[in-house]
C-alpha positions in Angstrom: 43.8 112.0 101.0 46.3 110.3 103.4 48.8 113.5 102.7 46.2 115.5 103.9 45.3 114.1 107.0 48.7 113.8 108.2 48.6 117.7 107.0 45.9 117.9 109.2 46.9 116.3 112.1 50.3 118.1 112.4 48.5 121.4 112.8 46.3 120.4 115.5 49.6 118.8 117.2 51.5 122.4 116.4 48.5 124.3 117.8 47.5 122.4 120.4 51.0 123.0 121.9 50.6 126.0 120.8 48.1 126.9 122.6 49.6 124.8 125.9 51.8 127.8 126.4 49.1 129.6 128.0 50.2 128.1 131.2 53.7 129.8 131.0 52.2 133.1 130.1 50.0 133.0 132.9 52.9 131.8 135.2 54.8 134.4 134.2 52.0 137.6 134.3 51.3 136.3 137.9 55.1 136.3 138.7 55.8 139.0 137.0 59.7 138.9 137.3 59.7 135.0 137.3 60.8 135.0 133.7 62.5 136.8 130.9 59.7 139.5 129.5 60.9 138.5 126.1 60.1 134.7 126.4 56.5 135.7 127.6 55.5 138.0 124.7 57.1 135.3 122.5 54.6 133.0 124.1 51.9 135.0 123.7 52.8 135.3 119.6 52.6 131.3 119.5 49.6 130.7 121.2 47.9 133.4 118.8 49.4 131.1 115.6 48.1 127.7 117.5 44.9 129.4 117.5 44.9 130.0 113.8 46.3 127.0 113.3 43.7 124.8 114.8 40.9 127.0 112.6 43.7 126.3 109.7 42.7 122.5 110.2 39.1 122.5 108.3 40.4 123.9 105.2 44.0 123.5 105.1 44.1 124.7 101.0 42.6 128.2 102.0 45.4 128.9 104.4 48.5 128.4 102.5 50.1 131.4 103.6 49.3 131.1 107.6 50.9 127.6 106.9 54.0 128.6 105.1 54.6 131.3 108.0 54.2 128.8 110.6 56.2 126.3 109.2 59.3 129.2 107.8 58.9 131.2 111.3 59.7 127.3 113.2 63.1 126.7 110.7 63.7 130.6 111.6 63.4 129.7 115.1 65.5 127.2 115.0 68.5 128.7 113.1 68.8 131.4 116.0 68.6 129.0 119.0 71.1 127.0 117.3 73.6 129.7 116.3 73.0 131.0 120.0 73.7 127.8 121.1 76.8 127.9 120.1 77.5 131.4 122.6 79.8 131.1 125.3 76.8 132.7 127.3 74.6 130.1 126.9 76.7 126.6 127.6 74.7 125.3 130.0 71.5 125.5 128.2 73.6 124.2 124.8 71.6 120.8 125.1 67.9 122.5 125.3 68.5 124.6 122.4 69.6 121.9 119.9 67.0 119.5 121.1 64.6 122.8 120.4 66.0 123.8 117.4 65.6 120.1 116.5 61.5 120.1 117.6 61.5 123.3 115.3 62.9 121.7 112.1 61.0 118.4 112.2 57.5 120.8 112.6 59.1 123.4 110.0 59.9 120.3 107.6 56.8 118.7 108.3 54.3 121.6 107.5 56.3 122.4 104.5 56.3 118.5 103.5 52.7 118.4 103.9 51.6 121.5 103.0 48.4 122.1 100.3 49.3 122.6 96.6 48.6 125.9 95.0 45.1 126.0 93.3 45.9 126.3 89.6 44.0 129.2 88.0 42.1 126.9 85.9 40.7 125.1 88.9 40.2 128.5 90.8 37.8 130.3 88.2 35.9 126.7 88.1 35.2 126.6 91.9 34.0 130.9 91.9 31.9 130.4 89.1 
């Protein structure tokens, strides 16, 4: 019960933030050379998971998968901002990607942590009868 709230409360903190990012896409669009291109369409990928997310939150065992993907795409995430942080191209931005990748691992670890148990088969045919 108390593994599931926390469950539950980490995804609507993921996709609430999630879904903050609107305000840099919309930055961006109306600037349209304010920011990388790449960074926007990124944006627009995680506000699209926050959305899910958030629908994820009153039935967390049904969406297993969306939760695994959410929680492996953050640890992916942060294993390329931290191997770029170590480019000579990005020194002065070193700091923000650790402290990003670091963000990354604690939601990647804590969706993971927290996430639903598989449905035995047994239990599965009992509920669908």
């Amino acid at each position: 019960m108390i593994r599931e709230r926390a469950l539950k409360v980490v995804l609507v903190l993921v996709g609430l933030s999630s879904i903050a990012e609107i305000y840099l896409v919309t930055r961006d669009l109306w600037h349209l050379h304010a920011s990388d291109p790449g960074d926007t369409m990124m944006y627009s990928l995680d506000i699209t998971l926050g959305i899910f997310l958030l629908i994820a939150v009153r039935n967390p065992s049904s969406h297993r998968s969306l939760i695994a993907y959410a929680a492996w795409s953050s640890l992916a995430h942060a294993v390329v901002m931290s191997v770029l942080a170590f480019g000579p191209s990005y020194v002065n931005d070193r700091a923000g990607y650790w402290s990003g990748s670091a963000v990354l691992v604690a939601i990647g670890v804590a969706l993971l942590a927290l996430s639903p148990a598989k449905a035995s088969r047994e239990s599965a045919s009992a509920t669908a009868s």
